[in-house]
C-alpha positions as CSV (number, residue, x, y, z in Angstrom):
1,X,-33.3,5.4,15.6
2,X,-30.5,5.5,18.3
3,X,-31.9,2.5,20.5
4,X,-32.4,0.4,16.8
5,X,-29.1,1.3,16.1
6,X,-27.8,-0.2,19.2
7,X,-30.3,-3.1,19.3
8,X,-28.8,-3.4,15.8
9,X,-25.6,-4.0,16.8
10,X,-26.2,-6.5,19.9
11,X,-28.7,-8.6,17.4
12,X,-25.9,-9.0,15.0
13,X,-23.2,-10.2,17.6
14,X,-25.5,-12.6,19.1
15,X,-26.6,-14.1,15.9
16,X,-22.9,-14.6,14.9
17,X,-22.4,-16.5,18.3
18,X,-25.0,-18.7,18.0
19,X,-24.2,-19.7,14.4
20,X,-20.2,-19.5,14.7
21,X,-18.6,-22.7,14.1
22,X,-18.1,-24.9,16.8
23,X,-14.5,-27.6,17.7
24,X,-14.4,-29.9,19.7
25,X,-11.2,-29.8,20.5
26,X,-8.7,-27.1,21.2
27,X,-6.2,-26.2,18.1
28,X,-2.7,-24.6,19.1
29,X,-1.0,-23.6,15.7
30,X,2.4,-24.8,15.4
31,X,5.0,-22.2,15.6
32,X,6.7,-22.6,12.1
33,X,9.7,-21.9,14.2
34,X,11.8,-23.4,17.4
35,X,14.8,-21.7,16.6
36,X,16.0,-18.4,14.8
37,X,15.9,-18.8,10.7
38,X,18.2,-19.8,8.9
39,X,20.4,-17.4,6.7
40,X,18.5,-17.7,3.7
41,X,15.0,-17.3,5.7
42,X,13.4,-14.5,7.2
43,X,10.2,-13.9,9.8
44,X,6.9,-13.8,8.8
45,X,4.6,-11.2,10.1
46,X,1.1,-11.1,10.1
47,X,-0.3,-7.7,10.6
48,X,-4.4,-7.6,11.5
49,X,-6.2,-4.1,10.4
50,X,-9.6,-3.4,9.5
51,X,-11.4,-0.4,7.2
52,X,-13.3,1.5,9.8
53,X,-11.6,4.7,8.9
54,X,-8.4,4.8,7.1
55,X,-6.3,5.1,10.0
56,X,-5.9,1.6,10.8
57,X,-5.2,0.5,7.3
58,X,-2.9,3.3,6.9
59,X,-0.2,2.2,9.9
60,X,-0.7,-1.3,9.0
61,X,0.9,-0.2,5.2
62,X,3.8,1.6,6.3
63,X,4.7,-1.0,8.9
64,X,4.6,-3.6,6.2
65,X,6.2,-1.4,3.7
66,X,9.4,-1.0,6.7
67,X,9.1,-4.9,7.4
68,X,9.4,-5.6,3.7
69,X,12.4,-3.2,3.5
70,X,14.2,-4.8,6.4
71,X,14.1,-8.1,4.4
72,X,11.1,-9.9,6.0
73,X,7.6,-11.1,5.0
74,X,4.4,-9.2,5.8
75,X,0.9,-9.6,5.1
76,X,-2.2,-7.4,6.1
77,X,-5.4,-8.9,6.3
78,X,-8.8,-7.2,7.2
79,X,-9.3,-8.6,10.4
80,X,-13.2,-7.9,11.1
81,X,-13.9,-8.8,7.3
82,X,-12.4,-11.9,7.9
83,X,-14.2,-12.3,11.4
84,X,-17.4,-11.1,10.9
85,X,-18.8,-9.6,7.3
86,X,-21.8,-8.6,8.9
87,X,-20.2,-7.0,11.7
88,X,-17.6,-5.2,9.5
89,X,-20.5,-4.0,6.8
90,X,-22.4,-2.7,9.8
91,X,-19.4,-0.6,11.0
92,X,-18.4,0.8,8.2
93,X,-21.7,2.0,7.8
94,X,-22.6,2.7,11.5
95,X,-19.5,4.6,12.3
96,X,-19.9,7.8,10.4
97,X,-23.3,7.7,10.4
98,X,-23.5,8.0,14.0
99,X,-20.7,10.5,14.3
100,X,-22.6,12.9,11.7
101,X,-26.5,11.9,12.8
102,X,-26.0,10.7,17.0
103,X,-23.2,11.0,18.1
104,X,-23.9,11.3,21.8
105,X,-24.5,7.6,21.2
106,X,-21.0,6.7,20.1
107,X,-19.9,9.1,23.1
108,X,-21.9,7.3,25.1
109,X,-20.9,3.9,24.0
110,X,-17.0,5.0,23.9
111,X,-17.7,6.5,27.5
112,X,-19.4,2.5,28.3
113,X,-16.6,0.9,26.9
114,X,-13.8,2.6,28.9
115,X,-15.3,1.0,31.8
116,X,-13.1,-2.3,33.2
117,X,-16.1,-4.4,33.2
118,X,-17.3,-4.1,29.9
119,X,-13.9,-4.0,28.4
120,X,-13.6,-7.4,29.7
121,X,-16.9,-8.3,28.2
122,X,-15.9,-7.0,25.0
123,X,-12.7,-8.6,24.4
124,X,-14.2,-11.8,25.7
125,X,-17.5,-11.3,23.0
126,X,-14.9,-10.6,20.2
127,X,-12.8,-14.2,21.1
128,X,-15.9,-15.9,21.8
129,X,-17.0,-14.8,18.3
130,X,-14.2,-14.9,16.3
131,X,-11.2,-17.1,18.0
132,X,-11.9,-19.7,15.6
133,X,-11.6,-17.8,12.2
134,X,-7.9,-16.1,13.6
135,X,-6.9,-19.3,14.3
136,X,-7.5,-20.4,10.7
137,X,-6.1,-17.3,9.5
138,X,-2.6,-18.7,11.8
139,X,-2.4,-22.2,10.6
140,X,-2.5,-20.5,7.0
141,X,-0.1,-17.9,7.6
142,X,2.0,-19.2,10.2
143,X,3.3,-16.1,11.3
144,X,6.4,-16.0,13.5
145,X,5.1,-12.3,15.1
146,X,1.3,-11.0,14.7
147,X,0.7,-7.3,14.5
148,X,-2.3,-5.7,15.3
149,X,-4.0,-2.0,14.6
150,X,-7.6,-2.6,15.2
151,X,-8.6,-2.6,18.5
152,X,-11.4,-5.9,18.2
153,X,-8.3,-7.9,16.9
154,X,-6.1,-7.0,19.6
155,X,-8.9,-8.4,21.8
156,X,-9.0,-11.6,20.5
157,X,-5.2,-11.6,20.0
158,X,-4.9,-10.9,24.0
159,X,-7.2,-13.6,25.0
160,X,-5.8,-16.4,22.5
161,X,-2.1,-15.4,23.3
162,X,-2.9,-15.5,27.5
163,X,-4.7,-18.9,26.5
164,X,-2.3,-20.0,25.2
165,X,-3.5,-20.9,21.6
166,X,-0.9,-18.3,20.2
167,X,2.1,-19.3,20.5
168,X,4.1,-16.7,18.4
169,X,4.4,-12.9,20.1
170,X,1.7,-10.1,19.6
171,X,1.7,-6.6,19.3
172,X,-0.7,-4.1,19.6
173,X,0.0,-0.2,17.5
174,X,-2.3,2.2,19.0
175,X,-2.3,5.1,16.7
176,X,-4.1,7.2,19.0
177,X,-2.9,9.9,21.3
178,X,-5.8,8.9,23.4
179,X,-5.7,5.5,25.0
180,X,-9.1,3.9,25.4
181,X,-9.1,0.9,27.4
182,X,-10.4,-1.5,24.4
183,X,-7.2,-0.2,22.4
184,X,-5.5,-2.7,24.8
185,X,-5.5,-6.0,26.0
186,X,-3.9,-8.5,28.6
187,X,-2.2,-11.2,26.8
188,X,-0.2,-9.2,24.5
189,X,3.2,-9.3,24.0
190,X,3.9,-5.6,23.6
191,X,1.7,-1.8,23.0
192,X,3.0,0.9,21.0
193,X,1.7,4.0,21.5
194,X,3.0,7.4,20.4
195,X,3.6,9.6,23.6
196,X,4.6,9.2,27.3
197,X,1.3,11.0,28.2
198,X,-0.4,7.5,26.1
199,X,1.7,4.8,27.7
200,X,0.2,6.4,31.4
201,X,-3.1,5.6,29.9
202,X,-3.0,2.1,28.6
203,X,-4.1,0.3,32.5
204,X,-4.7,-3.3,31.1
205,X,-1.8,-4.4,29.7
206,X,0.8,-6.9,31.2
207,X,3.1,-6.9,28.6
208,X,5.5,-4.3,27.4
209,X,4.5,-0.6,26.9
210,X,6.8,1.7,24.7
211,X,7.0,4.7,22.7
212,X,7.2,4.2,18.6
213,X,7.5,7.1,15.9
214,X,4.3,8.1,14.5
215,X,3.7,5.4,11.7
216,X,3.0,7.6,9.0
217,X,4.2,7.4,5.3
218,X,7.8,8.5,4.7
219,X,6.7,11.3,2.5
220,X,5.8,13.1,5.3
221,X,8.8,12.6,7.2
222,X,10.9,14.5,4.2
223,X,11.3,18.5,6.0
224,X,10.1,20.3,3.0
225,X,10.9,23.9,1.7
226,X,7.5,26.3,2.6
227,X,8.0,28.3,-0.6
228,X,9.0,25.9,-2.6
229,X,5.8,23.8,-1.2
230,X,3.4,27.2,-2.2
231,X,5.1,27.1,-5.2
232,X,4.3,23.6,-6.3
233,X,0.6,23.9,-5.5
234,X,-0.1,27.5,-6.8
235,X,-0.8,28.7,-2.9
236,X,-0.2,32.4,-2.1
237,X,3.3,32.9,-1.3
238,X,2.7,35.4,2.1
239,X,-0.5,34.0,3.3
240,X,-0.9,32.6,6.5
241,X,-3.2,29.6,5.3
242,X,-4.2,26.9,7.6
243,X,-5.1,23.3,6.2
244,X,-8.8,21.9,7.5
245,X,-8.7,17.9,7.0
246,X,-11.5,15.7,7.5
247,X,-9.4,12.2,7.5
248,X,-10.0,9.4,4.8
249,X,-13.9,9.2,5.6
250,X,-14.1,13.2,5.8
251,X,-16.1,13.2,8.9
252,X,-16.5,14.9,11.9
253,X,-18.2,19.0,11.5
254,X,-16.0,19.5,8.4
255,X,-19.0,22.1,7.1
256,X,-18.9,24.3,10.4
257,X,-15.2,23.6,10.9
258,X,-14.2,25.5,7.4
259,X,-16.8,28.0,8.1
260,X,-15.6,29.0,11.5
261,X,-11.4,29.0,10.4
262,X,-12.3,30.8,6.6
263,X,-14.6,33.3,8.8
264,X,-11.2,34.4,10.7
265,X,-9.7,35.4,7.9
266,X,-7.0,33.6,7.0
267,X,-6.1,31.3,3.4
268,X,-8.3,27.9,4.2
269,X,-7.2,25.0,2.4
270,X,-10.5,22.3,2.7
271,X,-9.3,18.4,2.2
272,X,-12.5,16.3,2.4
273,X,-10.6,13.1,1.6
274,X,-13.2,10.6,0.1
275,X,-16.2,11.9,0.9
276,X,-17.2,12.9,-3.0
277,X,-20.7,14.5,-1.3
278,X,-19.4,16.7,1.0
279,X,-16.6,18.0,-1.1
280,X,-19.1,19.5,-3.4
281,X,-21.1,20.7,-0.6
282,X,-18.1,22.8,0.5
283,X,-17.3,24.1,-3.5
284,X,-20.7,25.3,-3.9
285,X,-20.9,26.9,-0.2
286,X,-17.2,28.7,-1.1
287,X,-17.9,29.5,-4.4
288,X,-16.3,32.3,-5.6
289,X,-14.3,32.9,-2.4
290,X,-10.4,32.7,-3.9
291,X,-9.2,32.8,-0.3
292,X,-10.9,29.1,0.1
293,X,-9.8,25.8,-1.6
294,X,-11.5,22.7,-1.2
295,X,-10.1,19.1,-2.3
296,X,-11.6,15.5,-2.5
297,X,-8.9,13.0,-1.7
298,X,-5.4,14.2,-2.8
299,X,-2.0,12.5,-2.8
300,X,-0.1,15.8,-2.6
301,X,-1.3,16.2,1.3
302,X,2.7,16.3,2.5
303,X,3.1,19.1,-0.1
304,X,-0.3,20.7,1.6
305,X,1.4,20.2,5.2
306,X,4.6,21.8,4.1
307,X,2.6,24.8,2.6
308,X,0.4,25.1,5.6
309,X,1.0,27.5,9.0
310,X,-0.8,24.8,11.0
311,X,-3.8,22.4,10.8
312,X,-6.9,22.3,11.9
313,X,-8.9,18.9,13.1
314,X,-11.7,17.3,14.6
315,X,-10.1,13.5,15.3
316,X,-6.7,13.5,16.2
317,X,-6.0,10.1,14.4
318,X,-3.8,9.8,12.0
319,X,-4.1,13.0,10.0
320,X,-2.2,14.8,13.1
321,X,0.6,11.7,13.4
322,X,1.3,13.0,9.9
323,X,1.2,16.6,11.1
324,X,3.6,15.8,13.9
325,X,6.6,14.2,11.7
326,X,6.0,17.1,9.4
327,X,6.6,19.4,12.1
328,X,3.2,21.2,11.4
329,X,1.6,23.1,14.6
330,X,-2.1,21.5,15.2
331,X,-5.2,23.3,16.2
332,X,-8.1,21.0,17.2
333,X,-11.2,22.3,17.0
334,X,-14.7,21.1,17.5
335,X,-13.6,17.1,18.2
336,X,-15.6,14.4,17.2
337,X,-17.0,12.1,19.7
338,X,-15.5,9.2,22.1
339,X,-12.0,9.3,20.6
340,X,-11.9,12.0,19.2
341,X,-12.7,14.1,22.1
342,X,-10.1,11.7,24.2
343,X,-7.6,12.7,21.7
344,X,-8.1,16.4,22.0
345,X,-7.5,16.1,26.0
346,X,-4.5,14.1,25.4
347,X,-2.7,16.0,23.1
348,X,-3.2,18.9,25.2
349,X,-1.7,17.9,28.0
350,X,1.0,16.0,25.9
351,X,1.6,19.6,24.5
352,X,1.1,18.0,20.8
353,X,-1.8,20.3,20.1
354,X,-3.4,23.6,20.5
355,X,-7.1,23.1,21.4
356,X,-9.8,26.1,20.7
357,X,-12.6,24.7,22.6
358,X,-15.0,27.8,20.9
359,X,-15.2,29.6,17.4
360,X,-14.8,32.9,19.1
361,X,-11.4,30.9,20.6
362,X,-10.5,29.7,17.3
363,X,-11.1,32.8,15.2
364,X,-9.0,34.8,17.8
365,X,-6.2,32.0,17.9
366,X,-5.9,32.7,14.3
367,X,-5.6,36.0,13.9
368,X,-3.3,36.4,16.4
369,X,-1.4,33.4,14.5
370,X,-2.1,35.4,10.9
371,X,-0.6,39.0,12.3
372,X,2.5,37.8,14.2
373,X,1.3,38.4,17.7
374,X,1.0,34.7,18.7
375,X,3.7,32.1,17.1
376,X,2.0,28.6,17.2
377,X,4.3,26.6,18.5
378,X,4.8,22.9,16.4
379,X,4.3,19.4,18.1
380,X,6.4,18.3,21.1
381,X,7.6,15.3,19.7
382,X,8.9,12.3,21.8
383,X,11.8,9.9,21.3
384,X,10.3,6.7,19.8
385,X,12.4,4.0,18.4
386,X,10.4,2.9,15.1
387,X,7.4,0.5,14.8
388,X,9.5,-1.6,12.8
389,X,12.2,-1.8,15.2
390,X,10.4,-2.3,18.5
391,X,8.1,-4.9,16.9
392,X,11.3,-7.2,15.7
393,X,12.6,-7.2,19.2
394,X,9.8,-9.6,20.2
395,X,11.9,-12.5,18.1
396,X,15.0,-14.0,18.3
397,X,17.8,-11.3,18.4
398,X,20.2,-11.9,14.8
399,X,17.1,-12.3,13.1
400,X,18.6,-12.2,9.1
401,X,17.5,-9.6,6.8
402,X,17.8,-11.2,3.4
403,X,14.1,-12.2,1.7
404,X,13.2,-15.3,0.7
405,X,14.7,-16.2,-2.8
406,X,14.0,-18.2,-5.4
407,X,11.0,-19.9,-7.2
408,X,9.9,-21.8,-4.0
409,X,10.0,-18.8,-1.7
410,X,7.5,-17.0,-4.5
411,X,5.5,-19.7,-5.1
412,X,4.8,-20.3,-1.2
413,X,3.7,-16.5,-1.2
414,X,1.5,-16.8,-4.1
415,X,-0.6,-20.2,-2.8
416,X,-0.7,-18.3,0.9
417,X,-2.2,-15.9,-0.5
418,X,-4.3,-17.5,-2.5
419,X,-5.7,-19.3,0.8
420,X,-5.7,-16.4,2.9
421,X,-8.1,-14.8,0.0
422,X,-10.4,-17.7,-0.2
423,X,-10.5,-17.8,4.0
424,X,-11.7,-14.0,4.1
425,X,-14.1,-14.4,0.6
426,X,-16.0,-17.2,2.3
427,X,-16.7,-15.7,5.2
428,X,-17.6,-16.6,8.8
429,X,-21.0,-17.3,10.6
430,X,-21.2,-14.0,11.6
């Protein structure tokens, strides 16, 4: 299964490069514009994300939701669905599966990919691929600034900026603690990452490197009462209770993971996001156990995080970006592999995270935690200027903040998006 899996993958690539669509002559989309806008204008963004995980979609939201606020227009589009629907069907479905069946494999192929030589032959696979369908995407958007979390896209972005076939700038948001070397690319205007301990791992850019505020919903930015917090979810009021999430998919060894903290005693609070299967899984293995509560997905997670004494998880992604801006000491525990495991050695050293590399470790952390005789200390956090912000002073300083008004403004929207919607529904090649 593991070597299909792989041989999987490689057969689906090279079938979309044989098949993609091919010009004969090289298309530079026209920048939509020479000079600043004018008063009643504003900047377009594009911002690129895909749904492998929920992490990428997530920052792409809240960065849309501040460019929105700040009076300009944003759009996300699935980048690999619009590239590739094969490719993005097969990772949706390859990614946890690996991580819960083989995931020495995805180690092994994270481990691969960190490499400089393959990196290069990545990004250049992904532009040879799928140059041609982002540069359809552009001529339909015409985006003055292009935003990217998904690490593919920012691959292609790279190579199509440094070719010059993008004129506008490009960003990269690495959500990460851990920097692998595919989260980057040369080409690209400018990489936001979330500590100083990241920016001294990103080794391929040329462009600019700075720190950004997590971006994470504003919900969890609000400092909540603790009380009032147990209150509001019927949690016991003296309890030390620590918080086990899984992320959007629920992955990683969510069934050990709340085994090992609940076994230490403490008030264990399960969240198993999406994953319908394993949350009931969990209810029937804690059943009857009233210091153990397990949730599917929940929108009351900031209320959970105020509640909590800390959190415990396996990925580092964006579940403990949330965790920092609430202020919420993390314990990770059992990481996933590749990234996840690159994140656990990251936020160690960045001093963002405790990390109990054995149950008897995390049982014992906990205890300690639960009686008083260790205080877990919360995130170090780092200055970061926001996403927003940093991403804005690619263009044109004055840059207006008033929308688009007016019928014409609105109706523009509507028919772009009405292209942009038949572009990704037809797919490409691939």
């Amino acid at each position: 299964m593991p070597r299909w899996t792989t041989v999987g993958m490689i057969g689906l690539l090279s079938i979309s490069l044989v098949r993609r669509r091919r010009r004969r002559r090289l298309r530079i989309p026209e920048h939509p514009h020479s000079h600043r806008p004018l008063p009643s204008e504003s900047w377009r963004v594009l911002i690129l994300s895909a749904s492998v995980g929920g992490g990428h979609n997530a920052a792409a939201a809240v960065i849309q939701n501040d460019l929105l606020q700040a009076g300009h227009r944003a759009c996300i589009v699935d980048g690999l669905a619009l590239a590739s629907p094969r490719v993005n069907r097969y990772f949706q479905w390859a990614y946890p599966w690996q991580l819960q069946r083989i995931p020495w494999l995805y180690d092994w192929q994270i481990r691969l990919s960190n490499g400089r030589r393959v990196a290069h032959a990545v990004r250049w696979l992904c532009a040879a691929l799928w140059s041609e369908r982002l540069l359809d995407l552009i001529g339909i958007v015409r985006p003055d600034l292009i935003v990217s979390t998904y690490p593919l896209m920012t691959a292609v972005l790279g190579r199509l900026r440094a070719q010059g076939r993008v004129q506008c700038p490009c960003a990269a948001v690495v959500t990460d603690y851990g920097v692998h070397r595919l989260w980057t690319a040369p080409g690209v205007d400018l990489h936001l990452v979330v500590s100083g301990e990241s920016a001294r791992q990103v080794v391929d850019a040329d462009g600019r490197v700075e720190i950004m505020q997590p971006p994470v919903n504003p919900a969890y930015r609000v400092l909540r009462d603790r009380e009032a917090a147990r209150a509001r979810l019927d949690l016991p009021r003296r309890d030390f209770i620590a918080l086990v999430v899984g992320g959007a998919w629920g992955i990683g060894d969510l069934e050990e993971i709340a085994a090992d903290v609940a076994a230490s005693g403490v008030y264990t609070v399960i969240v198993c996001g999406r994953n319908a299967a394993l949350a009931s899984r969990l209810a029937l293995r804690f059943a009857g156990i009233d210091t153990v509560r397990v949730l599917g997905w929940t929108d009351e997670l900031p209320w959970y995080m105020a509640a909590a004494d800390c959190l415990v998880q396996s990925a580092g992604g964006l579940t403990c970006l949330e965790a920092v801006t609430a202020r919420l000491p993390i314990v990770l525990y059992r990481p996933i592999a590749g990234h996840g495991r690159l994140n656990a050695e990251t936020m160690a050293r960045a001093g963002a995270a405790h990390w109990a590399r054995s149950a008897e470790e995390l049982r014992a952390l906990l205890r300690a935690a639960a009686e008083g005789t260790v205080r877990l200390q919360p995130p170090e956090v780092q200055t970061g200027v926001p996403a927003s912000v940093a991403l804005l002073s690619l263009l044109p300083a004055g840059a207006p903040r008033s929308p688009i008004a007016g019928n014409a403004g609105a109706q523009e929207q509507s028919n772009e998006k009405v292209e942009v919607e038949r572009l990704v529904s037809t797919g490409s090649a691939g």
